[in-house]
N, C-alpha and C positions, 0 to 999 in steps of 0.2 A: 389414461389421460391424467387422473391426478396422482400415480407415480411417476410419472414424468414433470409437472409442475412441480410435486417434491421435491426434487431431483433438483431444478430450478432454482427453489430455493434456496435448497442446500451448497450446492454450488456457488450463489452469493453468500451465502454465511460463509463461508471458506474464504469467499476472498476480501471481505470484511475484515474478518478475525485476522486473516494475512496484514490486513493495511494495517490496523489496532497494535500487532506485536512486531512487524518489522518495521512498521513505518516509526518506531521512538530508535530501533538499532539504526535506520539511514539519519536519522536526525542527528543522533550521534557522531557517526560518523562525519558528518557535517561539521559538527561544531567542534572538530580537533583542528581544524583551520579559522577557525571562528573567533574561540575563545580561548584555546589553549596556547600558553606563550612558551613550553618548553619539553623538550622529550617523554618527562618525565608525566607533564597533565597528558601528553598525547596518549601514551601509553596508559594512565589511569583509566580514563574516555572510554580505550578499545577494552580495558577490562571488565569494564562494567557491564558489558554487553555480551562480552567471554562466552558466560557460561550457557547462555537462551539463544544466540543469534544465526545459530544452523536448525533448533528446531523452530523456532520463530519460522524459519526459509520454509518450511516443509508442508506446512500451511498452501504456500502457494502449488507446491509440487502434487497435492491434494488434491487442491480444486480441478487442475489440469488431468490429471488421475480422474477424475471426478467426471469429469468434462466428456472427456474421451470416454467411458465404459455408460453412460446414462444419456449422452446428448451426440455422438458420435459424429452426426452431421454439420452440430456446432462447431465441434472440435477441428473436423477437417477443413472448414472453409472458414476458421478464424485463423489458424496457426498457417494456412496457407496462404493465403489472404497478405497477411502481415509478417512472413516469415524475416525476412531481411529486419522488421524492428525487433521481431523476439529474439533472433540473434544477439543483437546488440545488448539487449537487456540479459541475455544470457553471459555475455562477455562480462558484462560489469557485473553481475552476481558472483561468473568466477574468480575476478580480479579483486573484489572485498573480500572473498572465502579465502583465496591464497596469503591475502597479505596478513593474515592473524599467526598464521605461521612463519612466515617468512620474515615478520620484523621480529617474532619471538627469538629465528634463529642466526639474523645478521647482525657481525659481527663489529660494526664499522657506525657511528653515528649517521655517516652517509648512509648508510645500504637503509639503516632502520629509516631512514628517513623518506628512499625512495618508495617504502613498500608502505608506509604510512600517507604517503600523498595516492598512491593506490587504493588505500582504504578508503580518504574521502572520495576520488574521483566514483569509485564504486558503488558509494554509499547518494551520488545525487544524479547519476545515469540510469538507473532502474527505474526509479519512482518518478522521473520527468517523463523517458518514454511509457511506462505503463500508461501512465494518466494519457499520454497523447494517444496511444493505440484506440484507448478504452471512449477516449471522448471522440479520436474519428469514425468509430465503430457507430457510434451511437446516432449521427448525421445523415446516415445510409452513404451508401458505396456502392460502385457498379459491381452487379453480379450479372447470373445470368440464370436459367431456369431450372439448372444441375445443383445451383449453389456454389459455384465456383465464385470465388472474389478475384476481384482485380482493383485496386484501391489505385488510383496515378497520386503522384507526387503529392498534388494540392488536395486531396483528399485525405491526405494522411498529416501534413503540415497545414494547416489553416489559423486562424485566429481562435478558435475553440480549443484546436487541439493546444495549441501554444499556452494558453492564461490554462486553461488545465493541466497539462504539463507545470508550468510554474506554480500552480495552486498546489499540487502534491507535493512539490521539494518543497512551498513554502510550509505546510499542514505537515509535515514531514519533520521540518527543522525544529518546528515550535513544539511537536509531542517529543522528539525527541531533549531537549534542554529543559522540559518538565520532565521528563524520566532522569536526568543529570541531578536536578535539586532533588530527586527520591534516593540515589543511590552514594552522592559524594557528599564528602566534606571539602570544607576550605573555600578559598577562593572563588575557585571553580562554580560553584554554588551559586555566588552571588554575579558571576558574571552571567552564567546563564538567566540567571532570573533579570539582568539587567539589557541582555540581548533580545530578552522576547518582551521586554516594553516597548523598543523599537518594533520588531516585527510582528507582532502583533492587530496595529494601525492597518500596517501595508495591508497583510491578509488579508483584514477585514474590507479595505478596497477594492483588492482581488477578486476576494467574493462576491462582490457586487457586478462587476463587471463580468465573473463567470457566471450570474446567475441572471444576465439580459442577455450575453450571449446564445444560454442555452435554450433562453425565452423564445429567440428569433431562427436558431440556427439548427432545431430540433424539434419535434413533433410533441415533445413531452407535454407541453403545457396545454395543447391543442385536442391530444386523446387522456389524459390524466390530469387535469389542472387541478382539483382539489389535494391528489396525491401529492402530486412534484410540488405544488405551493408549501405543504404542509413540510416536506422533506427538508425541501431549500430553509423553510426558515429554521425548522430543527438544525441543520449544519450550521448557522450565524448562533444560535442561542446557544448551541455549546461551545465554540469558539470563544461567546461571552463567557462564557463559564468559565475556559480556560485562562482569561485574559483578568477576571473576576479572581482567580484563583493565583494569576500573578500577583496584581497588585496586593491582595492582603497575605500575598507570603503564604497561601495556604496550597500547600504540593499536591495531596490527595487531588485536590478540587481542578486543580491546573492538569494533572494528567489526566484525568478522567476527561474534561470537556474534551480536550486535542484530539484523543484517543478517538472518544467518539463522533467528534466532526469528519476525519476520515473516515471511520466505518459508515457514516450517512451518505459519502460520496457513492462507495456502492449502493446502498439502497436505492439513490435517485436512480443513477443508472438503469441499474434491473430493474425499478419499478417502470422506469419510460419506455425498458425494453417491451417487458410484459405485455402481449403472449408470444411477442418471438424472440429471437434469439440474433438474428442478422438481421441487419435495417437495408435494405437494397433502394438503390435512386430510382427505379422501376419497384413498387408495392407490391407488384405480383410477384418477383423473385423472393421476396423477404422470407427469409426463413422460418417457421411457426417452432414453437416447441412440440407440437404433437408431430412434427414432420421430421422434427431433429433425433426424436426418442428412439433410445431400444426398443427391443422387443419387452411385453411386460412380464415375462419371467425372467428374464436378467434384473431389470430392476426391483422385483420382488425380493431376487437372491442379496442385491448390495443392500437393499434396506435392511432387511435381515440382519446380516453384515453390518453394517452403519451402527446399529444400535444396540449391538454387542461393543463395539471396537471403542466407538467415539465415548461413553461413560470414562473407560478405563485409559483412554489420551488424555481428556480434562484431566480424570485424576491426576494422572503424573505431572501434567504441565503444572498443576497447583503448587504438588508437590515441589516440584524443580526452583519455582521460583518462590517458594517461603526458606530455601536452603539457604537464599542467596539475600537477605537481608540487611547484613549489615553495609553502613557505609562504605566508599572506599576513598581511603585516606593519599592523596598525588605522590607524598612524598614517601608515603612506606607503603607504597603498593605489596602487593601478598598475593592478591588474586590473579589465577592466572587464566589466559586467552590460551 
């Protein structure tokens, strides 16, 4: 039992850490429609994210890896449950990964143009359904006593799932244009930091509104209220931090908050899940984590595993991105995607 809540954990640290390092590459992405006024910033944007934004991706392929070998029951009646939206998120994953190539190798201001309007469409379909899968997941959903899912339509689209849906692209946009004032110069810079004075406000409304919904529309506060109180207000106080870290121009301070108001969105989550794993509209079907688990010699063998592997991933992801420090200048770009 407490290799399998491990296991748990871990699995949301994973998808944490996912939201933390892709969630500034969709932001990105975003903001080449935002704020970039010409091929040339377009193209800056996608490079800055160039050289991080497939292993950034691997994170999530992890968790799911993760999912499947320690939770296996989770895995099958979430991915099956939901399969038609992970599709889709599958789709826009592949449609941002293609176009870093494909506007590198077309040859036509058109072509580069069509595969860079792919970059952002890709870069704000993932992160809206994730958040919708993840907040319908959390409402409960019909199952049945096998743990099969069956989610109907308004299950999966609701008023929850939607403001979370849009709170991800929004929490999305804004770490990502604090990661833009960390990596550019020019311009570019100042627009971003002038685009999340704007957006900022909105969020912070958002927020508000995501966090009565979740009051009413979820159990969270009802079997964890000191938890999910404490969580929800952690996500608004680094948000201030980040919005804090606008106005006095300071970057450090602005990426960090963002960063981390995304990764609290997992936390709430997993924490309101905690101890199951599937929320069923019948309690009795709900799936537990000691019901979802391996056997506990497989999970002995990945911990094992884990804490060989994962020292020596940090390392390099450290590595990787103190390579990539310096600025990047729109008009002489150098770096390449």
């Amino acid at each position: 039992m407490t290799l399998s809540i491990l296991w748990f954990l871990i699995i949301g640290l994973l998808f944490a850490i996912f939201l933390f390092l892709e969630g500034f590459d969709f932001g990105v992405g975003m903001a080449t429609r935002l704020i970039a006024h010409d091929l040339d910033e377009r193209e800056a944007l996608m490079a800055s994210i160039g050289p991080h934004w497939d292993g950034n991706e691997t994170w999530l392929v992890t968790a799911g890896g993760a999912m499947f070998a320690s939770l296996p029951l989770w895995y099958a009646s979430l991915f099956s449950g939901y399969y038609y939206l992970l599709m889709l998120v599958l789709v826009g994953l592949i449609i941002r990964g293609v176009s870093f190539e494909f506007t590198k190798h077309a040859e036509t201001k058109a072509g580069k143009n069509i595969w860079l309007w792919a970059f952002f469409l890709g870069s704000v379909i993932p992160p809206f359904l994730l958040c919708m899968m993840l907040l319908s997941m959390v409402q409960g959903i019909p199952m049945n006593a096998n743990g099969d899912a069956f989610p109907k339509f308004f299950d999966v689209v609701n008023w929850l799932s939607l403001v979370g849906g849009v709170a991800g692209v929004l929490l999305s946009l804004v770490h990502g244009l604090n990661f833009i004032r960390l990596r550019l110069d020019g311009p570019l810079r100042d627009r971003a930091r002038a685009l999340n004075k704007i957006v900022y406000p909105i969020l912070f409304a958002g927020e508000v509104v995501f966090a009565v919904l979740v009051f009413f529309q979820t159990d969270f506060f009802t079997k964890r209220f000191a938890s999910s109180l404490l969580i929800t207000v952690l996500i608004v106080l680094f948000s201030l931090l980040g919005y804090y870290g606008v106005l006095k121009n300071h970057e450090g301070w602005s990426f960090a908050g963002s960063g981390l108001s995304l990764s609290m969105v997992i936390v709430l989550l997993f924490n309101g899940l905690f101890p199951r794993v599937m929320i069923a509209t019948n309690p009795a079907h709900s799936i537990l984590i000691k019901t979802a688990a391996n056997s506990h010699y497989t999970l002995t063998i990945m911990t094992i595993v884990a804490c060989v592997l994962v020292p020596i991933i940090l390392i390099y992801f450290i590595w990787s991105y103190t390579l990539f420090t310096k600025r990047i200048n729109p008009k002489g770009n150098t770096v390449k995607y």
